[in-house]
N, C-alpha and C positions, 0 to 999 in steps of 0.2 A: 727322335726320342733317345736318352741317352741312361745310364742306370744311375743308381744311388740309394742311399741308406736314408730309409723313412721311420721315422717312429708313428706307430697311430696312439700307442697308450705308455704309457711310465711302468717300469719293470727292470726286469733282467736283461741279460745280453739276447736273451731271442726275441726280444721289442726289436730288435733292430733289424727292420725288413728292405732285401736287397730288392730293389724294383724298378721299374721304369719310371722315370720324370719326364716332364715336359717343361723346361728351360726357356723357350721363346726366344726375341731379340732384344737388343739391349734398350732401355729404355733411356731418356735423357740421363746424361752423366753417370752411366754404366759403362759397364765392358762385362762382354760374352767373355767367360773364359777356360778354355780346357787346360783341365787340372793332371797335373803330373806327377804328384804327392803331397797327401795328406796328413798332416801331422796329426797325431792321437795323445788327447791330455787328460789327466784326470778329470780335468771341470767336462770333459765329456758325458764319462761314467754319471757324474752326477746330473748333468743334463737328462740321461738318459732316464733315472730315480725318478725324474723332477724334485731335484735337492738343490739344484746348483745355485747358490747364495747371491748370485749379479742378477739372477733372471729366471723365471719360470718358460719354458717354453709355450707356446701355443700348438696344442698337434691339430693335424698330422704336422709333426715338420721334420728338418735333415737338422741333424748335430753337426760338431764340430765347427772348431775357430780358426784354424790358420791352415793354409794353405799354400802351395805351388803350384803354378801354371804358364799356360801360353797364351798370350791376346789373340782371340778369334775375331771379336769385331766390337767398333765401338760404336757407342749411342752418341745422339747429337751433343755436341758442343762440350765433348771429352778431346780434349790436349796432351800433347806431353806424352803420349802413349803412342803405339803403332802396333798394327796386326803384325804375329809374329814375336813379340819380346816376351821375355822370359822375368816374370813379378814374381811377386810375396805380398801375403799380407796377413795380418793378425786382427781377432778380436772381431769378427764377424761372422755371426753363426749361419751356419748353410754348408760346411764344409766339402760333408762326407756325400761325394758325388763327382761325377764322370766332367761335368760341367756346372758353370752357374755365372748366375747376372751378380755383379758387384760395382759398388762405388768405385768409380776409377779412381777418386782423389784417396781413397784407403789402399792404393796397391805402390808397390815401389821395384821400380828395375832391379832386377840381379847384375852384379857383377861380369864380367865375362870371365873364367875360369872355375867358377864356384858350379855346382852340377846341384841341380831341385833337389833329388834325395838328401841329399845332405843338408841344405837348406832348410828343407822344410821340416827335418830332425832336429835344427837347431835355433826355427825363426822364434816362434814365441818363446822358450824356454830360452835361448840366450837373451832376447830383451827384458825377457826378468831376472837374467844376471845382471843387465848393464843397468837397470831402474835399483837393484838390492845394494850391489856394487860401488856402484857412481854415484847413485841421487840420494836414495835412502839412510845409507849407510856407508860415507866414500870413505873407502879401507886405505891406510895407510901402511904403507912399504914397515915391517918389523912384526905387525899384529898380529896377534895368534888371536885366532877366529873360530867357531865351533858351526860346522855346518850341519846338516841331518841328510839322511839317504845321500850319502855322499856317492853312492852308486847311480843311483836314479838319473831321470832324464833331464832334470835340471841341477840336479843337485854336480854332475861328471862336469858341466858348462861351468855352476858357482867355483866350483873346484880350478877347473882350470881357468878361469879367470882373477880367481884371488891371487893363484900362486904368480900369476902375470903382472901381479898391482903390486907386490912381494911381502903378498899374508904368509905366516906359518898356520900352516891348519891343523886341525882336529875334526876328522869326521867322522860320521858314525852311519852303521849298515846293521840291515839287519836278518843277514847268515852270512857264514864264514866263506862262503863261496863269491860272496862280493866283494869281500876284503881287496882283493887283487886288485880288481876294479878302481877300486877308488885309490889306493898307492899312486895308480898309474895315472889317474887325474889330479895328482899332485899334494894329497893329504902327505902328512909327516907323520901322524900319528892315527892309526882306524881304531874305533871300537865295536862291536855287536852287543848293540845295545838291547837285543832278544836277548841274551845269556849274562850280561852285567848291569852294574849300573856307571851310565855313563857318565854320572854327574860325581862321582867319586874318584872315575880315572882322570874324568876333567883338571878338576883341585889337585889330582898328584901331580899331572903333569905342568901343572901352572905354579905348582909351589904352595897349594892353599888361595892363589889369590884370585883366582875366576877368568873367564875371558871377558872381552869389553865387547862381546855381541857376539851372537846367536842368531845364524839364518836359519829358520823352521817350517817347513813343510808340510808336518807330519799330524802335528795339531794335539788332540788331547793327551793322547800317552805320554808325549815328552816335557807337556808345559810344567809341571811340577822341579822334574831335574831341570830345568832350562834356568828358572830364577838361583837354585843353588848352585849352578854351574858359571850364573854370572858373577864378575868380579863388581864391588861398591859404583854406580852411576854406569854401567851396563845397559845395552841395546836391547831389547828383546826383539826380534823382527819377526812375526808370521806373516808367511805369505798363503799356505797354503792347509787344510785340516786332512790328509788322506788317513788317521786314526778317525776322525768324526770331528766334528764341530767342537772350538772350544766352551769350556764350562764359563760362567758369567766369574768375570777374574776381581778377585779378593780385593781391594786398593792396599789394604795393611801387606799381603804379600809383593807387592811394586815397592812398596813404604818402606819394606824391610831391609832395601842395598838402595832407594833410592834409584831405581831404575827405570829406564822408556819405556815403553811400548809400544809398536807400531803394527797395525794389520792392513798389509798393500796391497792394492789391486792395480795392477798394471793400467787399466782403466783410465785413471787416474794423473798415470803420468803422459800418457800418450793422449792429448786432448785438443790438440792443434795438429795440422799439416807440419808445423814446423817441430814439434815434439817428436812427430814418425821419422821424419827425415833425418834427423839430429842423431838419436837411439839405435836407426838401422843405419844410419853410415857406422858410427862407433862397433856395431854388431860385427858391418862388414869386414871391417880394417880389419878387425882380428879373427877372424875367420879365413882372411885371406893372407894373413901372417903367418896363419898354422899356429897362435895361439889357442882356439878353438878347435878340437876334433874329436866334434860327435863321432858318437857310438850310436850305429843306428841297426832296427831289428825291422824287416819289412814284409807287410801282409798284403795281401790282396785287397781290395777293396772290399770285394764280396765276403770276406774273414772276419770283419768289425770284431761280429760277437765273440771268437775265440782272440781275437785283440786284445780288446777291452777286460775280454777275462783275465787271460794273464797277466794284464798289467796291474789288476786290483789284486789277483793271488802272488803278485810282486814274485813272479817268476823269470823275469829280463831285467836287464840293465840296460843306460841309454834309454835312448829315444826310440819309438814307434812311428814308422810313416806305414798308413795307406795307400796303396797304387792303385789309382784305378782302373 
């Protein structure tokens, strides 16, 4: 028996009961595997609601999507793996736990140099830079960009990956205590968009004329300033609502500069073996560049609930890993 985070019912951070599991062996095209860090992401908290917009869960179950681990053992007619390697993987709920059965074809080798904690601070939140970055929206070297929670766990990753691609940015946080944070993830310009409006300093510092895309995160509070802050045929890209869900969007306000709209779910881009492969090599390289370098804040495993709290009363920057 091994522990782990169960929910029996939708609630607050104390649904989330630290307990014993029973794991079993792996079944065909599995792999057992003991977990070495847990990443902790918003679409958790919402899991935990039952809010989370991809999927309702079914309880009693364990939350959490991406994780680090070691291969204990495999089930029949799994390849390409050995007891002993050191994976990743995103985008399969079951996380938050000591151990667990998984798809082997969902898991991908580490690196040799790169260490789990860090990893798993940066597996799914950097693949959603490299899907916003590269796929969604491929930035080009001059662009001044407007990112949101340029602090935050994905948002330090967007950051330092645009400034890699040679975006000029604009990001925005929200308390002055974060400011630092994001400078050093390579914005040019921060605002605190709690105490201003951001979508005014935008226009000054563009000249009046907007930026040509907006990564968003944050969801209803900012979508308003977001379209005045874009410049004529402008990107709008959410990926993520941590304000709430957005409101059912106007066509006449899109109409108004003529702008895109796009709402991504990582899901989406990662749909083949050769999508994962593809996303996390790109992930790697630059992670093992040292273009990438997570900020990571680490809990216990058995801490979920005070996790999860904090990171909804947006008291940390960076990333959260669970250790279990």
């Amino acid at each position: 028996m091994v522990k782990g985070i169960v929910i029996h019912e939708f609630g607050g951070p104390e649904v989330l009961k630290y307990e014993e599991i029973d794991v079993g062996p792996p079944g065909p095209g599995q792999v057992r595997l003991r977990q070495t860090a847990v990443s902790l992401n918003f679409a958790d908290i919402q899991m935990r609601l039952g809010a989370y917009y991809v999927m309702k869960l079914e309880l009693p179950a364990i939350p959490g999507l991406d994780g680090v681990g070691i291969v204990e053992e495999l089930g029949a007619g799994v390849t390409g793996l050995e007891p002993g390697q050191h994976v990743a993987y995103a985008g399969v709920v079951g996380a938050y736990a000591g151990e667990r059965l998984i798809p082997a074809d969902r898991l991908v080798v580490i690196p040799e140099g790169l260490d789990d904690v860090s990893v798993a601070g940066a597996f799914l939140k950097g693949l959603t830079a490299q899907y916003l970055l590269t796929q969604t929206y491929p930035i080009r070297a001059g662009e001044t960009v407007l990112i949101h929670s340029a602090a935050g766990g994905v948002g330090v990753l967007l950051c330092q990956w645009a400034k890699h691609l040679g975006a000029k940015i604009i990001g925005t946080v929200g308390s002055d205590a974060k400011i630092e944070v994001a400078k050093q993830s390579g914005c040019d310009h921060v605002i605190n968009y709690s105490t201003g409006d951001f979508a005014k300093e935008v226009l000054a510092l563009t000249d009046g004329v907007g930026v040509p895309v907006v990564f968003d995160g944050v969801g209803r509070a900012t979508f308003a300033g977001n379209i005045e802050s874009l410049a004529i045929r402008g990107h709008l890209i959410n990926y993520g609502h941590a304000s709430g869900a957005l409101e059912p969007i106007d066509a006449a306000q899109i109409n108004s500069k003529s702008l895109f709209f796009n709402k991504s779910s990582m899901v989406h881009y990662m749909r083949t073996r050769e999508d994962i492969e593809r996303m996390t090599g790109d992930l790697f390289d630059v992670l093992q560049q040292g273009v990438l370098k997570p900020s990571v804040n680490t809990y216990a495993l058995s801490e979920a609930p005070k996790a999860q709290q904090d990171m909804a009363d947006r008291t940390t920057t960076g990333s959260i890993v669970l250790v279990p």
